[in-house]
DOMI-389959 format. One record per atom (N, C-alpha, C, O, CB): residue number from 1; residue in three letters; atom name; x, y, z. Coordinates in Angstrom, 1 decimal. Atoms other than C-alpha are relative to their C-alpha. Last residue first. Glycine has a CB too. Layout:
<pts>
   gudren   marse   marnu        X        Y        Z
      NUM     Ala      CA        X        Y        Z
...
</pts>
This chain:
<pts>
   gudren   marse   marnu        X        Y        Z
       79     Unk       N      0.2     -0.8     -1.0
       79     Unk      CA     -2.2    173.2     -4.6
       79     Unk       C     -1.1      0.8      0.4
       79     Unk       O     -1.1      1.4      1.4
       79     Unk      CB      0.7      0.5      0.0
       78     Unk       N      0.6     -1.0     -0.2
       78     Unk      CA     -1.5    170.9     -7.5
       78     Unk       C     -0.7      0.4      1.3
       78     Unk       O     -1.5     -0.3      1.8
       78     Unk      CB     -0.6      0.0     -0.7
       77     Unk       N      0.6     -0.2     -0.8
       77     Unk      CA      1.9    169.2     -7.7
       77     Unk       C     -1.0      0.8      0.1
       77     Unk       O     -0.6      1.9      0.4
       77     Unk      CB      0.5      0.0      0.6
       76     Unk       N      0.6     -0.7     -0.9
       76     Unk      CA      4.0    168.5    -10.2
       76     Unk       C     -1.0     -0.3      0.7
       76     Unk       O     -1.6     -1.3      0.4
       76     Unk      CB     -0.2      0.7     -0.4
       75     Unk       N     -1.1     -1.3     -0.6
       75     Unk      CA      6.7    167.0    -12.0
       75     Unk       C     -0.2      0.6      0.9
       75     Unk       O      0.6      1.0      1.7
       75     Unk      CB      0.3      1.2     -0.7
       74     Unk       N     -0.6      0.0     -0.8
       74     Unk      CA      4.2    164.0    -12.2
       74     Unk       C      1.1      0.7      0.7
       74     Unk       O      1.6      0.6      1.9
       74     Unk      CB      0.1     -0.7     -0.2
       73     Unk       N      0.6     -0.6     -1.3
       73     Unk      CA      1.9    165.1    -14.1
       73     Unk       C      0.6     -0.6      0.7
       73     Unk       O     -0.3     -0.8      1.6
       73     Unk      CB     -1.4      0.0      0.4
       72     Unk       N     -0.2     -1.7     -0.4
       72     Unk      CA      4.6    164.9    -17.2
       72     Unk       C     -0.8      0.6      1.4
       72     Unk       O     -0.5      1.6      2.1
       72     Unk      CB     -0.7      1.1     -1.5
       71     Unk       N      0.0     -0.1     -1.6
       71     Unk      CA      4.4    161.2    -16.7
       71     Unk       C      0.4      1.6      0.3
       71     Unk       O      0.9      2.1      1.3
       71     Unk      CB      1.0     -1.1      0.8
       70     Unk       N      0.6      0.5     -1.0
       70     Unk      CA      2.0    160.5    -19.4
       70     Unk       C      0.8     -0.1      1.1
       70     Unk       O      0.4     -0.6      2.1
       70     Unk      CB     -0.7     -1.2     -0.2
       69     Unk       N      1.2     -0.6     -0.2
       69     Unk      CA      3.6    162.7    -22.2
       69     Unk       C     -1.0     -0.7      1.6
       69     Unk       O     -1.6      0.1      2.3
       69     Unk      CB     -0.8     -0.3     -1.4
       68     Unk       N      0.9      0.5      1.4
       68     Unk      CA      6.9    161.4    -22.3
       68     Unk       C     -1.1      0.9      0.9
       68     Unk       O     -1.0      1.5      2.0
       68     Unk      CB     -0.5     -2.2     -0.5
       67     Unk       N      0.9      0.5     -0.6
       67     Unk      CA      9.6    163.8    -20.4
       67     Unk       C     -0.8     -0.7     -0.6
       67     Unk       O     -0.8     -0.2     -1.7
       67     Unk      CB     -0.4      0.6      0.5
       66     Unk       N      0.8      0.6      1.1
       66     Unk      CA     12.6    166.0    -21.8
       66     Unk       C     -1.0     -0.9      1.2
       66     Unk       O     -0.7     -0.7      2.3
       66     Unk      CB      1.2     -0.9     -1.4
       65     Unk       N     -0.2     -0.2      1.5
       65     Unk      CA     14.6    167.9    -19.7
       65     Unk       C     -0.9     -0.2     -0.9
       65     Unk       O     -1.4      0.7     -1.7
       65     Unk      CB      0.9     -0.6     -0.4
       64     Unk       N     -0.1      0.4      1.7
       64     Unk      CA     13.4    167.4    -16.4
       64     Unk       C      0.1      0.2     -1.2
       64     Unk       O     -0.9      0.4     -1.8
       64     Unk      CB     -0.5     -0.3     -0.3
       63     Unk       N      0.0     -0.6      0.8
       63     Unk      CA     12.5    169.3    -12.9
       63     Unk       C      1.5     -1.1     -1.1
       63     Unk       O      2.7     -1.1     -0.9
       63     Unk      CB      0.0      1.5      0.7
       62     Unk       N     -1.3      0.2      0.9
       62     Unk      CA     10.9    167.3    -10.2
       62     Unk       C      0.2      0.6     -0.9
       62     Unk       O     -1.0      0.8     -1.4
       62     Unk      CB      0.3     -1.1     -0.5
       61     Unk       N     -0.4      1.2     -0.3
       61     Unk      CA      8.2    168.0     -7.6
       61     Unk       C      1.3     -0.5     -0.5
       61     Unk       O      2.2     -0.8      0.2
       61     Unk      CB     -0.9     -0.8     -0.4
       60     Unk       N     -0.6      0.9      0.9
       60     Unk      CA      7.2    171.5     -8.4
       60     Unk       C      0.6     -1.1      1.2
       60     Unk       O      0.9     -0.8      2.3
       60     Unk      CB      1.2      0.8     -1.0
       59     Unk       N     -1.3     -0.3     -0.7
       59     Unk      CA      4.5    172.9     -6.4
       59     Unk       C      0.4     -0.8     -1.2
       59     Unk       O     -0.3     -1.5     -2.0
       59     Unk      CB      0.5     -0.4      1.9
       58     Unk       N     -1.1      1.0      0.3
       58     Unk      CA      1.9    174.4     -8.3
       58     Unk       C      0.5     -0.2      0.6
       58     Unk       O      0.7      0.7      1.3
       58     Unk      CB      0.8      0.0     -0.6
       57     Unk       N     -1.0     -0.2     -0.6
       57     Unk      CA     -1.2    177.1     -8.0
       57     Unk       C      0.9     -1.7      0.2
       57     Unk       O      0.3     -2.7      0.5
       57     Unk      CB     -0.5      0.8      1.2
       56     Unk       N     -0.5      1.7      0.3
       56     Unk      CA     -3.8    177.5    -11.1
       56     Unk       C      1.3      0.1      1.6
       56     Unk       O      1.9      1.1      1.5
       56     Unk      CB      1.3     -0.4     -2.4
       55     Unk       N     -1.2     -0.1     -0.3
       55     Unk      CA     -5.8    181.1    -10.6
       55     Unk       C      0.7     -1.9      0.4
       55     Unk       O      0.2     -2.7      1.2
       55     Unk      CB      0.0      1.3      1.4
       54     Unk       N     -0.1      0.9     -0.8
       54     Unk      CA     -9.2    181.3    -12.3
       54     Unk       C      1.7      0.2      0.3
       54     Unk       O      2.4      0.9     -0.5
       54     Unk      CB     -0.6     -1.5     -0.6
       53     Unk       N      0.7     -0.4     -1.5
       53     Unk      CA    -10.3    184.6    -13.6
       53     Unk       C      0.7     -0.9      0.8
       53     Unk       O      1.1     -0.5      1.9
       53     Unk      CB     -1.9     -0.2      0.3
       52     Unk       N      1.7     -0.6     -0.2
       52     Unk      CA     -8.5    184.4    -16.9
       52     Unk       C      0.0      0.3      1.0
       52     Unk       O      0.9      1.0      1.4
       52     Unk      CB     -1.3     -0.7     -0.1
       51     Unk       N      0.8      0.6      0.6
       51     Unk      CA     -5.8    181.4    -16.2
       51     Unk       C     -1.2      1.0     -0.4
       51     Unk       O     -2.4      0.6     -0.3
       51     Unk      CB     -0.4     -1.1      0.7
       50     Unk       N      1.3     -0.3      0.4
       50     Unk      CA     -3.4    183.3    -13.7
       50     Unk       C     -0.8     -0.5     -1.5
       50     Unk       O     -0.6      0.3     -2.3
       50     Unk      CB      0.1      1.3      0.1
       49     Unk       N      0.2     -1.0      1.6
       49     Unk      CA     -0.3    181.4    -13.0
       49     Unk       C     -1.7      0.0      0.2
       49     Unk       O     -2.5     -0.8      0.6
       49     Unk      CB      0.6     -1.0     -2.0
       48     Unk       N      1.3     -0.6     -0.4
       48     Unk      CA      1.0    180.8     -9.1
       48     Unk       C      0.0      0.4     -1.9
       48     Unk       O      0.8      1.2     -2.5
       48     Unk      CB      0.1      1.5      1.6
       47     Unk       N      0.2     -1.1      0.8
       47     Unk      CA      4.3    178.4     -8.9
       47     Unk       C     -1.7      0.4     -0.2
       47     Unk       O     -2.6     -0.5      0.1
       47     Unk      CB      0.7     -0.4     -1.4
       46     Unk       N      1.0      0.3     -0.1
       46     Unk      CA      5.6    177.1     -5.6
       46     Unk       C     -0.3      1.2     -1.6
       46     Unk       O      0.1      2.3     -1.8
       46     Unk      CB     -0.5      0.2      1.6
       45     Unk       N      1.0     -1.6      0.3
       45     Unk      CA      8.8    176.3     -5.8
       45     Unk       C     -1.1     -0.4     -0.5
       45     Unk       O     -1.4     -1.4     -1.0
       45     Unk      CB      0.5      1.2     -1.2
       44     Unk       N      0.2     -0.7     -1.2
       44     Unk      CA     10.4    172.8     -4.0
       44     Unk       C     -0.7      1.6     -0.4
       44     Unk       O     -1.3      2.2      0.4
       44     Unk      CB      1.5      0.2      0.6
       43     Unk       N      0.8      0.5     -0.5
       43     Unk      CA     12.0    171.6     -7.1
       43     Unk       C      0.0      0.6      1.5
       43     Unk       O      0.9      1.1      2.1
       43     Unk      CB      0.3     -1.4     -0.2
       42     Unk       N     -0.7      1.2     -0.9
       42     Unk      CA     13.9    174.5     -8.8
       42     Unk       C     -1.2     -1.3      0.6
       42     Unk       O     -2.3     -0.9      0.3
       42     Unk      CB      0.8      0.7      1.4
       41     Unk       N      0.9      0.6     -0.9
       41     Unk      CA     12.8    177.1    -11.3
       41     Unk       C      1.2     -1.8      0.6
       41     Unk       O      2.0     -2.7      0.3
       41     Unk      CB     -1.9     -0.3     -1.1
       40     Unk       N      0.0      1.8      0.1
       40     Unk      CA     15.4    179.2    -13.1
       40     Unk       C     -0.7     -0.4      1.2
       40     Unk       O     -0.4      0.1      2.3
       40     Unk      CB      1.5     -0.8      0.0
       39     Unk       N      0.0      0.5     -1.4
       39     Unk      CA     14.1    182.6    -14.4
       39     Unk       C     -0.1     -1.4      0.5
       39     Unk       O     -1.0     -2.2      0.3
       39     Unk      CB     -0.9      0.6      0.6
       38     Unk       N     -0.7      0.3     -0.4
       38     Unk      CA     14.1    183.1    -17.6
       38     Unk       C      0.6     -0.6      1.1
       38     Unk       O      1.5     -1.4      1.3
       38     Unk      CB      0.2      0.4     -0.2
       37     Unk       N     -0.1      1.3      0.2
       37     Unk      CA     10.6    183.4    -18.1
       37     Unk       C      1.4     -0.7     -0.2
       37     Unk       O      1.4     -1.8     -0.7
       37     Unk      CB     -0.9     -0.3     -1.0
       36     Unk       N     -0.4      0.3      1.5
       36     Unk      CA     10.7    186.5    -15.9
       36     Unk       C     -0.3     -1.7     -0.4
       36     Unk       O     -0.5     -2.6      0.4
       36     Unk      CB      1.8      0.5     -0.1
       35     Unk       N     -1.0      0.6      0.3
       35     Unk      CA      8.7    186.1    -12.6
       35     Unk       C      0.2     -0.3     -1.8
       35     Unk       O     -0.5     -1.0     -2.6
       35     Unk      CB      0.0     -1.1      0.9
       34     Unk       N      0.3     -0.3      1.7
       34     Unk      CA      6.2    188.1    -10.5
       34     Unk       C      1.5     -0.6     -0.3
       34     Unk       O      2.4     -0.4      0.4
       34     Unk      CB     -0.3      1.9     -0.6
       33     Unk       N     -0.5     -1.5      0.5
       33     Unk      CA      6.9    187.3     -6.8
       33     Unk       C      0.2     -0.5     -1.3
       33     Unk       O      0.8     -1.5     -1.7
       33     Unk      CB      1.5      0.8      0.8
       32     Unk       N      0.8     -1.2     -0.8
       32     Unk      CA      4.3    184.8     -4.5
       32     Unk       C      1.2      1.2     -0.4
       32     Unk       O      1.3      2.2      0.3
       32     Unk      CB     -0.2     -0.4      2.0
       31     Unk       N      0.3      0.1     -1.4
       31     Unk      CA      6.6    181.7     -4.7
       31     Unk       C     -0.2      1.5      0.3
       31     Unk       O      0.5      2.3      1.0
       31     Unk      CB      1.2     -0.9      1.0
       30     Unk       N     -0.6      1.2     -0.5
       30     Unk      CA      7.2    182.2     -8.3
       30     Unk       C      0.2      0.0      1.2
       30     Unk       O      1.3      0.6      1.4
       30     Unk      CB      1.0     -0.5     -0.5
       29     Unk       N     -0.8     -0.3     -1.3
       29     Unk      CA      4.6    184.3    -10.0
       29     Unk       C      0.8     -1.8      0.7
       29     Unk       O      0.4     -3.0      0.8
       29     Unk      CB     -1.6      0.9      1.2
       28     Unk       N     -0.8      1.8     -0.6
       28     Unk      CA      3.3    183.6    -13.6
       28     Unk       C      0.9      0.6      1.4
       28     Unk       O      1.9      1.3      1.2
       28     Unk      CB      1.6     -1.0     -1.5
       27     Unk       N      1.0      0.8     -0.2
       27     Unk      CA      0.6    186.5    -15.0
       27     Unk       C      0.4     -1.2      0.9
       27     Unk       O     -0.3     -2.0      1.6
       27     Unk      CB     -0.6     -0.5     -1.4
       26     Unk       N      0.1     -0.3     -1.2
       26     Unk      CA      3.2    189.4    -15.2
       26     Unk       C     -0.7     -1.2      0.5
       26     Unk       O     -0.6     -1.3      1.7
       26     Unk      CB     -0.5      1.4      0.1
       25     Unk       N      1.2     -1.2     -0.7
       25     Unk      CA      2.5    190.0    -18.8
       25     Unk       C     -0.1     -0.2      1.4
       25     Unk       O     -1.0      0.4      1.8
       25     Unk      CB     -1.7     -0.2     -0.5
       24     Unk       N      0.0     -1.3     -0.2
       24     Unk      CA      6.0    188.9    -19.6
       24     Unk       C     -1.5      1.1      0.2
       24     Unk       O     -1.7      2.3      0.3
       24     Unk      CB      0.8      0.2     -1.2
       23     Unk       N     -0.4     -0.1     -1.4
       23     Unk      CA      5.0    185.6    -17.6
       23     Unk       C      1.0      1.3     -0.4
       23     Unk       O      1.8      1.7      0.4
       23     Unk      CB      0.9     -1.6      0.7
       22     Unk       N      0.6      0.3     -1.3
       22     Unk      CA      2.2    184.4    -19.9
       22     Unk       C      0.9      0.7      1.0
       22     Unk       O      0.4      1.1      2.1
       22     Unk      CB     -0.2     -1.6      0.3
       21     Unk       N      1.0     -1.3     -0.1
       21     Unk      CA      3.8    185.8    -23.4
       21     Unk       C     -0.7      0.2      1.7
       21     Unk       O     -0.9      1.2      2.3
       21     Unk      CB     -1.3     -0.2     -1.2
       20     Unk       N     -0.7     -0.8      0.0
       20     Unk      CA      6.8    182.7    -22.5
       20     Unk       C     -0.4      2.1      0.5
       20     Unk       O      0.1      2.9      1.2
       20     Unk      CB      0.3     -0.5     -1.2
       19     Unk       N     -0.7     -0.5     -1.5
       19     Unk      CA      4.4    180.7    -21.5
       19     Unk       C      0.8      0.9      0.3
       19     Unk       O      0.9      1.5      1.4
       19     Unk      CB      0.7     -0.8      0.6
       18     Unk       N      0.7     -0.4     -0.3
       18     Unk      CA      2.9    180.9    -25.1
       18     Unk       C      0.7      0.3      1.8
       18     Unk       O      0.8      1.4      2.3
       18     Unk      CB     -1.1     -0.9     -0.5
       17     Unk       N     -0.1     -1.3      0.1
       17     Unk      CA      6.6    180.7    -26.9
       17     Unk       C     -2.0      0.4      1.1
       17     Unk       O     -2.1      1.6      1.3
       17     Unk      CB      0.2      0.5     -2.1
       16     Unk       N     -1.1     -0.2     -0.2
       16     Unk      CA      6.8    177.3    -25.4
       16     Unk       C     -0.6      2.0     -0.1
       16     Unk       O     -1.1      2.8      0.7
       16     Unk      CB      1.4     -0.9     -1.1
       15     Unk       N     -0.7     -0.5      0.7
       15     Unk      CA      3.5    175.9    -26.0
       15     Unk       C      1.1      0.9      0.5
       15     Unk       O      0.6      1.5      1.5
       15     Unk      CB     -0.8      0.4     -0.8
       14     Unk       N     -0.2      1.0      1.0
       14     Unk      CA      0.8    173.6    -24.3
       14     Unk       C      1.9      0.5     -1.0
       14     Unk       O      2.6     -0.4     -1.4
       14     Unk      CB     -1.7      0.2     -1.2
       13     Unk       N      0.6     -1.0      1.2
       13     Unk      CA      1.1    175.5    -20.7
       13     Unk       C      0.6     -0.5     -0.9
       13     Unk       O      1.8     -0.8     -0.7
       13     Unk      CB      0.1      1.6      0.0
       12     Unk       N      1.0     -0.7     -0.1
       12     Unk      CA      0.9    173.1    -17.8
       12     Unk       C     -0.5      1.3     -0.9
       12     Unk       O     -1.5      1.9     -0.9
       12     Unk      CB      0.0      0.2      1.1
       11     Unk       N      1.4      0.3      0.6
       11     Unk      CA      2.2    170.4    -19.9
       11     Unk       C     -0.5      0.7      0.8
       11     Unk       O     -1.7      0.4      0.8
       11     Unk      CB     -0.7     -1.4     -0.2
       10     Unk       N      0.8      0.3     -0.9
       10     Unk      CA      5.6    170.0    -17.6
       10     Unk       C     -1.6     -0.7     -0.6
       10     Unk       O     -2.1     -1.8     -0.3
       10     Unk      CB     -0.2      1.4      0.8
        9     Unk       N     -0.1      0.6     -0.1
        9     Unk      CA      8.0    170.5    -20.4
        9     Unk       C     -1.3     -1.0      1.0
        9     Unk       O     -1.7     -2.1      0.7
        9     Unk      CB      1.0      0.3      0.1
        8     Unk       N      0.0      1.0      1.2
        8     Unk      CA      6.3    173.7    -21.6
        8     Unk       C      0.0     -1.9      0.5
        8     Unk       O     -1.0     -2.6      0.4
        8     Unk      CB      1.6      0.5     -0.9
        7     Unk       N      1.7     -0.6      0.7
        7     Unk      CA      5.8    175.5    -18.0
        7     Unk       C     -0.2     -1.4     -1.2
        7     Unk       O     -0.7     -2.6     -1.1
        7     Unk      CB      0.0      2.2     -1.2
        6     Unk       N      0.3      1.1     -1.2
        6     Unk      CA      9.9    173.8    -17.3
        6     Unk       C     -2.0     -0.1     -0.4
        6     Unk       O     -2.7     -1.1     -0.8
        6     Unk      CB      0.5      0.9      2.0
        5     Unk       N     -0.1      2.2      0.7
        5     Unk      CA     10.8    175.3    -20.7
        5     Unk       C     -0.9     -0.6      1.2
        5     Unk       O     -2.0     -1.1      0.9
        5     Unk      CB      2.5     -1.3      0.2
        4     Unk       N      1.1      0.0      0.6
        4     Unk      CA      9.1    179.0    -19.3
        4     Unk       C      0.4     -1.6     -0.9
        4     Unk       O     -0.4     -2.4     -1.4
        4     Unk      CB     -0.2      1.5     -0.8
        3     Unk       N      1.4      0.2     -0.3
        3     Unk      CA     10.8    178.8    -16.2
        3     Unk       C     -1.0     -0.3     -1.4
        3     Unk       O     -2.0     -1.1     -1.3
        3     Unk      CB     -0.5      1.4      0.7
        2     Unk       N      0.1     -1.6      0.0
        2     Unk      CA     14.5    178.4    -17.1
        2     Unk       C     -1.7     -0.4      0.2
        2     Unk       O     -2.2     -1.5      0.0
        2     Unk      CB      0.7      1.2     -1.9
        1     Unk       N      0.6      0.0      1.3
        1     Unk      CA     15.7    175.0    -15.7
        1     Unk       C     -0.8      1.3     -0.1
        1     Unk       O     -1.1      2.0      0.9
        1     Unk      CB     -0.9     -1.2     -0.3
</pts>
């Protein structure tokens, strides 16, 4: 799944085209190397986004199409 749906699907960033801006400024690394939002994520990567100052780090657990809202924290993992 391309990185910036998975971002969306997940709920760690609210909006599609926002994740999108997040990971052409460089801000979304996938296991520790800068990463288009094409780029397809798998279970098992570790994802690193910068928040401002604070830095969010991920593993993915499962990757999903569609999802309801209360088990989207389950895709992932925080680190």
């Amino acid at each position: 799944m391309r990185l910036d749906k998975y971002l969306k699907v997940s709920r760690i960033i609210k909006r599609r085209t926002v994740a999108n801006e997040a990971c052409d400024a460089g801000r979304v690394l996938v296991n520790d190397k800068p990463a288009k939002a094409s780029t397809n994520v798998k279970a098992g990567d570790i994802l690193t986004i910068q928040f401002g100052n604070k830095d969010v780090r991920v593993e993915i657990l499962d990757v999903q199409e569609t999802v309801k809202k209360d088990d989207a924290k389950e895709l992932f993992r925080y680190i």
